[in-house]
N, C-alpha and C positions, 0 to 999 in steps of 0.2 A: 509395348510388345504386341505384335500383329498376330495372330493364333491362324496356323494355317488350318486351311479345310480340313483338311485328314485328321485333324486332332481330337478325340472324343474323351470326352472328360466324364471322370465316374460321376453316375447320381449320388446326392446326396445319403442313399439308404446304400447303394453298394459300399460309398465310401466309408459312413461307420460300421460296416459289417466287416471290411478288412480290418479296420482299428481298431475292434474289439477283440476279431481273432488275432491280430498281432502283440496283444498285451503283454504275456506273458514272455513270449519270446524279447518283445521292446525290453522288458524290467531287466532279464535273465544278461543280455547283451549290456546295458547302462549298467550291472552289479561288477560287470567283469571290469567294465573302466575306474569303478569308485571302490571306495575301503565299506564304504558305510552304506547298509542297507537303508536308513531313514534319507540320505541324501539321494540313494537313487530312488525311491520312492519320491520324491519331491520333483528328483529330476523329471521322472517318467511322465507325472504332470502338466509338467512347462514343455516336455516333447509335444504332448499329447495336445495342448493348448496352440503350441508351434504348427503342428498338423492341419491343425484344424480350419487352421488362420488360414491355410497355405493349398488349402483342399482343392480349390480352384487352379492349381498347376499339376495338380497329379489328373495325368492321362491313364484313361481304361485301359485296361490290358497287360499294362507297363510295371514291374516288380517293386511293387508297394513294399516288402521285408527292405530292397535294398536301400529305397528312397528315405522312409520311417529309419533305417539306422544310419544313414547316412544324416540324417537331421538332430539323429540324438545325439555322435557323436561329436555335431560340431555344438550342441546346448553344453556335453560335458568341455569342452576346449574354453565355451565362454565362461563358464563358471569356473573354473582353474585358473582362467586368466584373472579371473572378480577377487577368485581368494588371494592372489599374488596380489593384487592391487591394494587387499586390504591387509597386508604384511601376515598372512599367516604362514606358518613351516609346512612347506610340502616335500614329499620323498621324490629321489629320483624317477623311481617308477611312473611317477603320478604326471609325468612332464609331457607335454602333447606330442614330439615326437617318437615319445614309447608307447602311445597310443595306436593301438592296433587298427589297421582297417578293416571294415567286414568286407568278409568274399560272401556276397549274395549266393555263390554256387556251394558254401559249407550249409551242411546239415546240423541241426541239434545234436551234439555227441552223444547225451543221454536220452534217450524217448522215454527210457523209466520214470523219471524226472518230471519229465510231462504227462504222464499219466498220474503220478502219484497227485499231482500238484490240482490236475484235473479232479479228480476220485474227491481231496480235500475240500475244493472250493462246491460241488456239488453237494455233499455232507453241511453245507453251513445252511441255515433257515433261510426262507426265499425273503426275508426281508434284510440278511444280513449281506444277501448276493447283492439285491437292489442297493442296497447304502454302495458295496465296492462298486458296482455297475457305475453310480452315476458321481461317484468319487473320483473312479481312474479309469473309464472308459469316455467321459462327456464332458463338454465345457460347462456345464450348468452348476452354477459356484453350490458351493456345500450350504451356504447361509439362506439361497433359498429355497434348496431342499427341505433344510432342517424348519423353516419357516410353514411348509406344505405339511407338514410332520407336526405342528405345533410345537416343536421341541429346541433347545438351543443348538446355534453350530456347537459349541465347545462340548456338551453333551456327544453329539454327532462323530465330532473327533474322539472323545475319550472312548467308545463303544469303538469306532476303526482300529483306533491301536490293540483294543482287547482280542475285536475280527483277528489283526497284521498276529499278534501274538500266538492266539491260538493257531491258527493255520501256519505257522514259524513251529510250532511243540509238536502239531499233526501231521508237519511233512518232514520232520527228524525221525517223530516212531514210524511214518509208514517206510523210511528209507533203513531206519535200521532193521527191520522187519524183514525188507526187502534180502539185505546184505547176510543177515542172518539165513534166509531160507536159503540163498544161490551157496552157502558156507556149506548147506547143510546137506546138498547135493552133491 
């Protein structure tokens, strides 16, 4: 493929600066296609890896939300096809044509949502950000993080699920919180 002139490709530092702002929204979009928190977690990954790979075709300027979900959704179609392959029972729901498309021009319905979620992940130790940071914002494998760390991957994971956990208990109280105070007005 011949790259015409006009075509200005993000730098390297603009491009993980979208990727990292797009995380949340990435995960929130992949949770609405799957049943399971831990497989969209895993998904958001192999997007995020897909991305990355692929960063050399996303042009400056040009709607990184739509491209990024546009990419995730076809990681969830290949993985739905993987599990049918490997005879597992999926619900109708779960079938690619009831897969939603994104409208790049739909907003977040909840902004509360993303504030609370922000507020949480802020609250966590700056070394517990760094593990998520370079867990699901980076390609940089966890084995040699955990190696930088002198520490095991499996270590590394087990401390992630505890991070995934707590911020899972701290964004239910800050939302019932939420529900409660608008109740109370």
């Amino acid at each position: 493929m011949i790259d015409s002139p006009s075509r200005v490709l993000a730098s390297p530092a603009e491009f993980e600066g979208l990727l990292v702002a797009h995380q949340r929204s990435l995960l929130s979009y992949i949770k609405s296609l799957v049943t399971n928190f831990h497989e969209a977690e895993d998904l958001l990954q192999r997007v995020n890896l897909i991305l990355w790979q692929k960063r050399a075709r996303f042009e400056a300027g040009s709607n990184f939300r739509a491209w990024s979900f546009t990419i995730a959704r076809l990681e969830v179609l290949n993985q739905q096809r993987q599990q049918r392959r490997d005879q597992r029972v999926f619900s109708d729901r779960q079938d690619h044509e009831s897969l939603p498309v994104f409208d790049p021009s739909a907003e977040v319905k909840d902004e509360s949502l993303l504030h609370v979620l922000k507020d949480c992940l802020e609250r966590l130790s700056s070394k517990d950000q760094e593990l998520l940071f370079v867990r699901y914002a980076t390609d940089r494998p966890l084995k040699e993080y955990a190696e930088n760390l002198s520490r095991s991957p499996g270590t590394l994971k087990a401390r992630l699920f505890q991070i995934r956990e707590n911020l899972r208990k701290s964004i239910e109280a800050r939302m019932r919180e939420s529900e409660l105070t608008m109740a109370g007005n």
